[in-house]
N, C-alpha and C positions, 0 to 999 in steps of 0.2 A: 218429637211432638211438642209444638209452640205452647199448647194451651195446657201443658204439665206445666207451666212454670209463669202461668197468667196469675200474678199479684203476689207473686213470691218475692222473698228475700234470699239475698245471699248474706249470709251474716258473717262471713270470713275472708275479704278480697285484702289485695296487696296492692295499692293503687299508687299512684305517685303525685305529690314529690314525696322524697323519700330517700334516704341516704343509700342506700341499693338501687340498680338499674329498674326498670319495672315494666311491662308492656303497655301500660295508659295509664292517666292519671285520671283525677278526681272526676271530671269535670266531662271527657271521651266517656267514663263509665257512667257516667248518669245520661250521654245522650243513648248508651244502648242499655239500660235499663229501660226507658221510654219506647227504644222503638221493639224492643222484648218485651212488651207488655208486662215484665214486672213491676212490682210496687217500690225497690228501693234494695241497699245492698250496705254493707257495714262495713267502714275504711277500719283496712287492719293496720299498726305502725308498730313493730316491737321497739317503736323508741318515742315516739311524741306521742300526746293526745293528740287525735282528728276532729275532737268538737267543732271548733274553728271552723276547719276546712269545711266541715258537715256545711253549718249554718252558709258557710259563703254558696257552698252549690246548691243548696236550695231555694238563697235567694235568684237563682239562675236557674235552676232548674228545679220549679215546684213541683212536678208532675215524679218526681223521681226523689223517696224518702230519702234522704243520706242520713247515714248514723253513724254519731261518733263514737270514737272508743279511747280506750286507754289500758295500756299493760304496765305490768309495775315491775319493770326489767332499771336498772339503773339507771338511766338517761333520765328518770322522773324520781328517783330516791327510792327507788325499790319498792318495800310494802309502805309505801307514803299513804297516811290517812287526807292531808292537807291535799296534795295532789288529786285524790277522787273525789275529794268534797269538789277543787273547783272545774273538775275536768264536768261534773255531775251540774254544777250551776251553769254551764258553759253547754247543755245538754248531752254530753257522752252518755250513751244506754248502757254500753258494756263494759265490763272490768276484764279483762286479761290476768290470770294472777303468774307470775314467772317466766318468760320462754326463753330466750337464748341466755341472760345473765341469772338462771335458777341452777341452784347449786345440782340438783339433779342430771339435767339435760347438760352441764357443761362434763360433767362427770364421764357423761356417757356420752356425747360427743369427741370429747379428746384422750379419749384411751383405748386401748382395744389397736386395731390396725391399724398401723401408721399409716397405713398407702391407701385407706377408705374414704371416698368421694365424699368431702365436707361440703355441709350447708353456707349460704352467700354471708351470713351473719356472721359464721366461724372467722373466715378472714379480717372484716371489722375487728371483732376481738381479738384477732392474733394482730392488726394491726397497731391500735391500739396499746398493747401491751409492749409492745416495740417502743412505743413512745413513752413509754412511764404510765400510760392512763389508762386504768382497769378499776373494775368496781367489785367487792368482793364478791362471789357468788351467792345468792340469795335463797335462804330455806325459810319455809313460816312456819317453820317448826321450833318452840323452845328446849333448853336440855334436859328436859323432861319430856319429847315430848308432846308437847301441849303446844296450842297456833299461840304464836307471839301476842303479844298486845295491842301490838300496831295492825294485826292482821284482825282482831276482835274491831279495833276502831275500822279500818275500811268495811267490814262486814256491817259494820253499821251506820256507817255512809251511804252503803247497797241497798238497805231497807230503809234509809229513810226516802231513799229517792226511786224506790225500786226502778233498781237497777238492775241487769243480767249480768250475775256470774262465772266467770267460764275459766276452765283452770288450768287454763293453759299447758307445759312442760313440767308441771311439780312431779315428784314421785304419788306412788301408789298410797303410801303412807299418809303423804299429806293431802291429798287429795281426798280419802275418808275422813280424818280430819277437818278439812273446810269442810264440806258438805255436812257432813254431821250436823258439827256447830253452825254451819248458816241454815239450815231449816227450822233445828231444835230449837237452840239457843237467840239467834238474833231474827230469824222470820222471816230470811230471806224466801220470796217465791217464785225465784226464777237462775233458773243454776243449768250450767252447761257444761258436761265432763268433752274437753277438744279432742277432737277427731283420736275417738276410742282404739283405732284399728292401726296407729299409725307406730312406726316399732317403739320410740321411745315412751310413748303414750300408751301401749296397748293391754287393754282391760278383756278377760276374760268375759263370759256372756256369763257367768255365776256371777264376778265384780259387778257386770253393768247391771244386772237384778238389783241386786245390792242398793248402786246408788240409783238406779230408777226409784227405788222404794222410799226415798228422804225426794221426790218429785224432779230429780234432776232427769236431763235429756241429752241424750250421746250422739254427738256430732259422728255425721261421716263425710270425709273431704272428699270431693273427685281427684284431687289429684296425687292422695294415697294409693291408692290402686292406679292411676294413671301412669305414673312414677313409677310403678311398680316396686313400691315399698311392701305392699302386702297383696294378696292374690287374690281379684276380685271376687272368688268363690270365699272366701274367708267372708271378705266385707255383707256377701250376702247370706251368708251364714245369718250373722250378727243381726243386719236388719229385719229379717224373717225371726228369728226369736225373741226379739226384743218387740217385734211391732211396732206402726208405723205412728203408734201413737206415744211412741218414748223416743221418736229420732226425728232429728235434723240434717236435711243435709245442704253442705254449703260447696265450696270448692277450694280454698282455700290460693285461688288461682290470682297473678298479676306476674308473675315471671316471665320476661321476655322469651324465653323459648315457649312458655305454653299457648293454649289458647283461651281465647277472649273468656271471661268470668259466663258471661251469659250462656257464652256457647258451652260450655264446661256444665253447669248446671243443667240444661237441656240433655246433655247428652248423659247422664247420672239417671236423672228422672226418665227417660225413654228408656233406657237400656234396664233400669227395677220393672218398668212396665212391661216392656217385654219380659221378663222376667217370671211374670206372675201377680203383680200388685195392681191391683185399680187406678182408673184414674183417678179416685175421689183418694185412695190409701196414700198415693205419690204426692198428690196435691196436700196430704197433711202434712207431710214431711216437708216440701218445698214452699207451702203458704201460711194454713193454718197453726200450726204449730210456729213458726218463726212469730206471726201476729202476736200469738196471745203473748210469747216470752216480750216483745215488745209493748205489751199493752194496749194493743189495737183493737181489742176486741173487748 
């Protein structure tokens, strides 16, 4: 159903260029945001900031928001405060905090069975490592503990430009942690726990209570249950408890086997509505709610 996803965001794409293969890049994603009647879609890079790129395709294509981002996996210095100040002057709306270089996800990606189907990143980082170049793994956790320093200072980079924060691969641990302190303490107002459902990320519906209640919103990816990482009676579990007014959903799609981001989100939102949700509940999840974390409203 087209008009589930009439002036939506996708807030999670994988788009190219990009040191991974990708199925389109920047530039093919904004002509089918436009001719999808969405509003705009969020370039994901778990190694550059996207501002840049943002601003060039919207000189190209106004009709079609692009929004940049930035994760703070090593390629930018990790938890770099410098980094999201200029990724944030530069217009990046989102922060990523950890995903493939967070000491958590690396933990649990390279233990356990030898013979288990690794992520396209995994490779990079074994390649890399072959060569001598590897970045330590990344916790924003002190030994106590308590978020690093450097992690108080991008928190406060976040609120001054408010910005969305979204928490990528951390552990559970830390992830209470941030959000805590970005509501409490530094006033962030726009916090995103990443696709809650997905196994190294996955949050119970008692956790995602939890951090709904410090105002964050729990991303759900289409291509978690596509992938068949988790069973989509799970994922709607989650959304039916949580309600349509504490979730997001994105697609987390650009992978050359999947398919097109728009199409991915269309087929998310039709398949909740079938399901049982409105089409004004779906359209919160795919519009309204994306807006306001961006400011649009």
């Amino acid at each position: 159903m087209r008009e589930l996803i009439q002036g939506a965001y996708d807030l999670h794409v994988h788009s190219a260029p990009d040191v991974m293969p990708r199925k389109l890049d920047d530039l093919e994603m904004a002509r089918r945001v436009i001719a999808s009647g969405m509003a705009g879609y969020a370039m994901k890079s778990h190694y550059f900031c996207t501002a840049e790129r943002a601003a060039l395709s919207k000189q190209l294509y106004p009709d079609c928001d692009s929004v940049g981002t930035i994760t703070l996996n090593g390629s930018v210095g990790g938890i770099n405060p410098m980094a999201v100040e200029m990724a944030a002057r530069a217009g990046a709306r989102l922060i990523w905090f950890p995903t493939c270089d967070g000491a958590y996800e690396q933990a649990h990606t390279f233990t356990g069975d030898p013979n288990k189907k690794l992520p396209f990143w995994a490779g990079i980082v074994m390649a890399m490592k072959e060569e001598g170049i590897s970045a330590p793994p990344i916790s924003i956790l002190d030994q106590d503990g308590g978020l690093t320093e450097e992690t108080h200072k991008v928190l406060d980079v976040a609120a001054k430009y408010n910005m969305v924060v979204t928490t990528g691969h951390i552990s559970h641990e830390e992830t209470f942690a941030l959000v805590r302190s970005a509501a409490e303490e530094h006033h962030v107002k726009n916090i995103i726990i990443t696709h809650v459902d997905f196994p190294t990320t996955y949050y119970e519906i008692e956790d995602q209570k939890k951090l709904a209640g410090y105002g964050a919103y729990m991303e759900h990816c289409y291509t978690t249950y596509a992938t068949k990482k988790v069973d989509y009676a799970v994922t709607l579990e989650m959304i039916r408890a949580m309600g349509p007014e504490h979730v997001v959903l994105s697609t987390d799609l650009g992978q050359p086997a999947g398919i097109f981001p728009d199409e991915g989100l269309e087929a998310f939102a039709t398949r909740l509505h079938e399901d049982g949700f409105t089409v004004e509940q779906v359209r919160q999840m795919t519009v309204y709610n994306a807006r306001k974390l961006l400011g649009k409203d």
